[in-house]
Kinemage of the C-alpha trace (Angstrom):
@kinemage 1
@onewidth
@group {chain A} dominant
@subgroup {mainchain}
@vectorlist {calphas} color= white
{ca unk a 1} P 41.024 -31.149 25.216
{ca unk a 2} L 38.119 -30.230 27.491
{ca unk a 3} L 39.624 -27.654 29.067
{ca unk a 4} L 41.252 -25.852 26.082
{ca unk a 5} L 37.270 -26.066 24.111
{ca unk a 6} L 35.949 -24.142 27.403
{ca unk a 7} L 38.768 -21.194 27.455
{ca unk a 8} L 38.063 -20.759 23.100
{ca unk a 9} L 34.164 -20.837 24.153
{ca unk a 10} L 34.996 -18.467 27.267
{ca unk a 11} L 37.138 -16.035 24.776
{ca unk a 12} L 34.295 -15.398 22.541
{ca unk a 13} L 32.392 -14.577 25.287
{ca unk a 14} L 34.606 -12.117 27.020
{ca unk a 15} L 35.326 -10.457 23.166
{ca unk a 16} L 31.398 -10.212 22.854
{ca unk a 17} L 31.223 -8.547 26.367
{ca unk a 18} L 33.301 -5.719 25.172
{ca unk a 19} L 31.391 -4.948 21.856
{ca unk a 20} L 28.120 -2.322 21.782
{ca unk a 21} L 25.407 -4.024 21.743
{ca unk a 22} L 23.285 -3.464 18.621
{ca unk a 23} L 19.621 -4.627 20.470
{ca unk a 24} L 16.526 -2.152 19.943
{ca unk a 25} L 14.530 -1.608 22.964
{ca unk a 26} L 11.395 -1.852 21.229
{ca unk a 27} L 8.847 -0.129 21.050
{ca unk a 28} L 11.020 2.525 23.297
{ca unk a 29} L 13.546 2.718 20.779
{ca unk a 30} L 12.389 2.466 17.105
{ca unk a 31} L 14.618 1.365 13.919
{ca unk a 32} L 13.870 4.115 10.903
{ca unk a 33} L 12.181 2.073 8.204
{ca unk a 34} L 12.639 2.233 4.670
{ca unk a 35} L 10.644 4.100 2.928
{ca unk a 36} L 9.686 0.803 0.535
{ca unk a 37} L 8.274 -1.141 3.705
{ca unk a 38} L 5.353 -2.526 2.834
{ca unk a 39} L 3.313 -2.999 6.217
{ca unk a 40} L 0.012 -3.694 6.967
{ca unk a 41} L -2.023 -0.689 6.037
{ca unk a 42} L -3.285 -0.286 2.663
{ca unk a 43} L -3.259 2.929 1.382
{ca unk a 44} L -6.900 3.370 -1.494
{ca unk a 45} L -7.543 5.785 -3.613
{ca unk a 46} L -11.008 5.681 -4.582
{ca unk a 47} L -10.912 8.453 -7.275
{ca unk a 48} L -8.702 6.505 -9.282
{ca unk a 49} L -10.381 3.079 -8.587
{ca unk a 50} L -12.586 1.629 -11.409
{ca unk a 51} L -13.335 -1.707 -9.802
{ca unk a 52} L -11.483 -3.902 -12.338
{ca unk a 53} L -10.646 -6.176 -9.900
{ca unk a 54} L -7.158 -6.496 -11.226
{ca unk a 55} L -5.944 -6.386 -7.431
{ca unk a 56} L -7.978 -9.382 -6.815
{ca unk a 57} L -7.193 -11.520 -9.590
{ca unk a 58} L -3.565 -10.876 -9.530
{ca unk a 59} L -3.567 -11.882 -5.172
{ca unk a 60} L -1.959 -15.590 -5.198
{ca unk a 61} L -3.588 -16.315 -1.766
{ca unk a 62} L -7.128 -14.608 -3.044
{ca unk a 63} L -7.557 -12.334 0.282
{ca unk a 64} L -8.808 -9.477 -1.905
{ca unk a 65} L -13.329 -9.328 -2.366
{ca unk a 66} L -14.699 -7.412 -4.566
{ca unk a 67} L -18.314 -7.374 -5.502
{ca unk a 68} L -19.428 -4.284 -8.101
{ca unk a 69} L -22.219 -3.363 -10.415
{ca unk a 70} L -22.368 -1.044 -13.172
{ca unk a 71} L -22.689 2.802 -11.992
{ca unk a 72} L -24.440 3.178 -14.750
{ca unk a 73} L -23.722 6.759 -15.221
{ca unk a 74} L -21.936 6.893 -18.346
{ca unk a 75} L -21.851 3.792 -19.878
{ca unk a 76} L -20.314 4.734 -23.118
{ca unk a 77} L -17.574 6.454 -22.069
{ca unk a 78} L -16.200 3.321 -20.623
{ca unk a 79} L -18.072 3.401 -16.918
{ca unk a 80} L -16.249 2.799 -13.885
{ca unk a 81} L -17.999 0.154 -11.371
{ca unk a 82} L -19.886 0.732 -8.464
{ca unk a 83} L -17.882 -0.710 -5.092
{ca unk a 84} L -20.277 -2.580 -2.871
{ca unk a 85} L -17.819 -4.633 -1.356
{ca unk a 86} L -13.879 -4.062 -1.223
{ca unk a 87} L -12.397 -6.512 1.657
{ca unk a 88} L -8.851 -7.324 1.983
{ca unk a 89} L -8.158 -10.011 4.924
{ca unk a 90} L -5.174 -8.782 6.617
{ca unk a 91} L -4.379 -11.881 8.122
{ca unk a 92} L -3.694 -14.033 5.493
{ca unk a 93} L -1.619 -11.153 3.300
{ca unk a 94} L 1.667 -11.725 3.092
{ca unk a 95} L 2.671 -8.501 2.144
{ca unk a 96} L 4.022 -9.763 -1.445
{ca unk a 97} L 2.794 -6.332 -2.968
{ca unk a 98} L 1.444 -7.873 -6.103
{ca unk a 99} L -2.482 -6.262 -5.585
{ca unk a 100} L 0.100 -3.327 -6.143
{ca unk a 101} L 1.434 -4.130 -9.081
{ca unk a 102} L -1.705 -5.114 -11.143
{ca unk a 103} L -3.580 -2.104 -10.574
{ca unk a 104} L -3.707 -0.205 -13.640
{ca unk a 105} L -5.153 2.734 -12.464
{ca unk a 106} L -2.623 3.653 -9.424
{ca unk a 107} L -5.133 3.467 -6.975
{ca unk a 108} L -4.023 0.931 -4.549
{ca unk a 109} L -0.870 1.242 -2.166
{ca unk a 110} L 0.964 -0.823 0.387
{ca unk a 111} L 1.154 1.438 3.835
{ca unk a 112} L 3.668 1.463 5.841
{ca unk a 113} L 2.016 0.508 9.470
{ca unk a 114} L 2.714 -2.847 11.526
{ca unk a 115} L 1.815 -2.332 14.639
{ca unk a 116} L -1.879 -3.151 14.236
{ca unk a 117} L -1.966 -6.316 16.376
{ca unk a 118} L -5.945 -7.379 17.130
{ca unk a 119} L -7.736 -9.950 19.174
{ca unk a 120} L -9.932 -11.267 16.723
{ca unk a 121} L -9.189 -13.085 13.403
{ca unk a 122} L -13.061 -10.839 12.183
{ca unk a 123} L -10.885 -7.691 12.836
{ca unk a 124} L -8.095 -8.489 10.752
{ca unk a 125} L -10.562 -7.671 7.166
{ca unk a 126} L -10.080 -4.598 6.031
{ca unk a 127} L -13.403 -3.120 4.450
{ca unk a 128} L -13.969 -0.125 2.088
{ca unk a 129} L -15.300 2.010 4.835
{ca unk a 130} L -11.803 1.522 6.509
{ca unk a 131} L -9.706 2.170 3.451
{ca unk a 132} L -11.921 5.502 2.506
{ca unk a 133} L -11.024 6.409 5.592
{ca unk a 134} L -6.987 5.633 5.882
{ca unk a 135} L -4.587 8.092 5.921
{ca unk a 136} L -3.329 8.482 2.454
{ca unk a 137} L 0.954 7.857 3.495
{ca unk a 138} L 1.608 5.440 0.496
{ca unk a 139} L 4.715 3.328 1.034
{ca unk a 140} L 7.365 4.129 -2.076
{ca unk a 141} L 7.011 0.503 -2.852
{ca unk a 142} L 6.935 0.292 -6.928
{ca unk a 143} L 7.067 3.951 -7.205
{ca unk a 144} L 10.325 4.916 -7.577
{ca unk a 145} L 9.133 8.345 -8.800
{ca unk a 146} L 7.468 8.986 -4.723
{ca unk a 147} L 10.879 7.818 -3.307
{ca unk a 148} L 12.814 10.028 -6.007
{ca unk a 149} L 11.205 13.141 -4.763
{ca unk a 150} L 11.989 12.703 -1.250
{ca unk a 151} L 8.464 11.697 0.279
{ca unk a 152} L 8.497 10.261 3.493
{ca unk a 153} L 5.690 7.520 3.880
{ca unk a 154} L 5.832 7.773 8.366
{ca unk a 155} L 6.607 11.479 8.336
{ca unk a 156} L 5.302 13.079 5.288
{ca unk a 157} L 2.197 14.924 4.493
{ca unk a 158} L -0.585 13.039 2.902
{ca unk a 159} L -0.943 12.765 -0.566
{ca unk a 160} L -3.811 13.144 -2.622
{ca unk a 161} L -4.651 11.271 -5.394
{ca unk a 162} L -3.040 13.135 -8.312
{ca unk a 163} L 0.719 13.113 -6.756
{ca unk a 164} L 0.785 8.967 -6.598
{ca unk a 165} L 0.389 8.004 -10.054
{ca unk a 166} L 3.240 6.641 -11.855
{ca unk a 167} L 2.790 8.368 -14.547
{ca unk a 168} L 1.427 12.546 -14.958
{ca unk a 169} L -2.211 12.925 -14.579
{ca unk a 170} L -2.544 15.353 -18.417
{ca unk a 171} L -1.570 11.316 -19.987
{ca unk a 172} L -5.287 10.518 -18.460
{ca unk a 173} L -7.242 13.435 -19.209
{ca unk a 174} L -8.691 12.090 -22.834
{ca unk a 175} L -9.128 8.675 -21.287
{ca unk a 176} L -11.906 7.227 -18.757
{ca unk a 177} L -11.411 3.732 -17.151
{ca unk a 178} L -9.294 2.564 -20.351
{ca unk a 179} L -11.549 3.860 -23.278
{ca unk a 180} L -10.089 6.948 -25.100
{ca unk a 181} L -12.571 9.654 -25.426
{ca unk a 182} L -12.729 11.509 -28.543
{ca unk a 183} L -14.469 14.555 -29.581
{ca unk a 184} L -15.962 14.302 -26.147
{ca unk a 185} L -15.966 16.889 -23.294
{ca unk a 186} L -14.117 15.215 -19.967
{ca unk a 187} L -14.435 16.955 -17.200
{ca unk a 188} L -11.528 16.580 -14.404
{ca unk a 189} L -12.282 17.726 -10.680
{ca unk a 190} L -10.202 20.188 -9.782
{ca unk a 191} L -7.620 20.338 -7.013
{ca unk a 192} L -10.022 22.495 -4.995
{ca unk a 193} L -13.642 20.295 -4.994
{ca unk a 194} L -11.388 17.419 -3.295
């Protein structure tokens, strides 16, 4: 009995020596990642942003801070909110994509980025100076319309704001921060004062 156990133990063995092995060598050798990976960059667009804190209300672990006051500037066309504070603590994220999700306004994004290992827990926030700053790469997570048209979130160019949205930017053009505007005069940047 003993010895016949060790020879069936000993045959998968040998049969396992004879197979390729399927290992990475990491980080060497790199697996190509799907273009829905969420990682741990976020990717923020602040010219679609409003500061409706949907993002944060919609987190189940609550890792997203936002503090806002009224811009002010046009308060009856529906005003968008002045960002003073826009945290998001990496550590605790668990990279459930719902901030995603909630955001009406297209303006938030998972990234695609993992390898962003730090020493201290203090490093691991993400603040609004460091998402202004990102490099716009959206992961195709929940916008099936990015991964339709072929964009490649580690090797494509970066997008701007205007190419992300689910839906075409001319649906927002009589519209500010949820309000429609009638009879009023919007006025849309252009593609060339970005």
């Amino acid at each position: 009995m003993y010895g016949l156990a060790m020879a069936r133990g000993l045959l998968v063995t040998l049969k396992n020596m004879t197979k390729k092995p399927f290992t990475i060598q990491y980080p060497e050798e790199r697996v190509k990642q799907h273009p829905r990976f969420r990682g741990e960059e976020f990717v923020w667009y602040e010219e679609r942003c409003t500061g409706c804190a949907s993002c944060a209300k919609y987190c189940p672990l609550g890792i997203i801070k936002i503090v806002t006051s009224p811009s002010e500037s046009a308060p009856r066309q529906g005003d968008k909110y002045k960002l003073e504070v826009f945290d998001i603590e990496l550590q605790r994220c668990m990279f459930c994509g719902l901030c995603v999700e909630a955001c009406p306004y297209d303006c938030l994004f998972m990234g695609s980025g993992f390898e962003q290992g730090r020493y201290s827990r203090d490093d691991m926030v993400i603040h609004v100076e460091d998402l202004r700053n990102s490099a716009k790469n959206p992961s195709t997570f929940y916008r099936p319309q990015l991964e339709q048209s072929g964009y490649d979130p580690r090797g494509g160019r970066p997008l701007t704001w205007r190419e992300v949205g689910r839906e075409n930017w001319d649906w927002h053009k009589r519209e500010k921060a949820g309000l429609r505007l009638i009879g009023t005069d919007v006025n849309i940047p252009s593609e060339e004062s970005e």
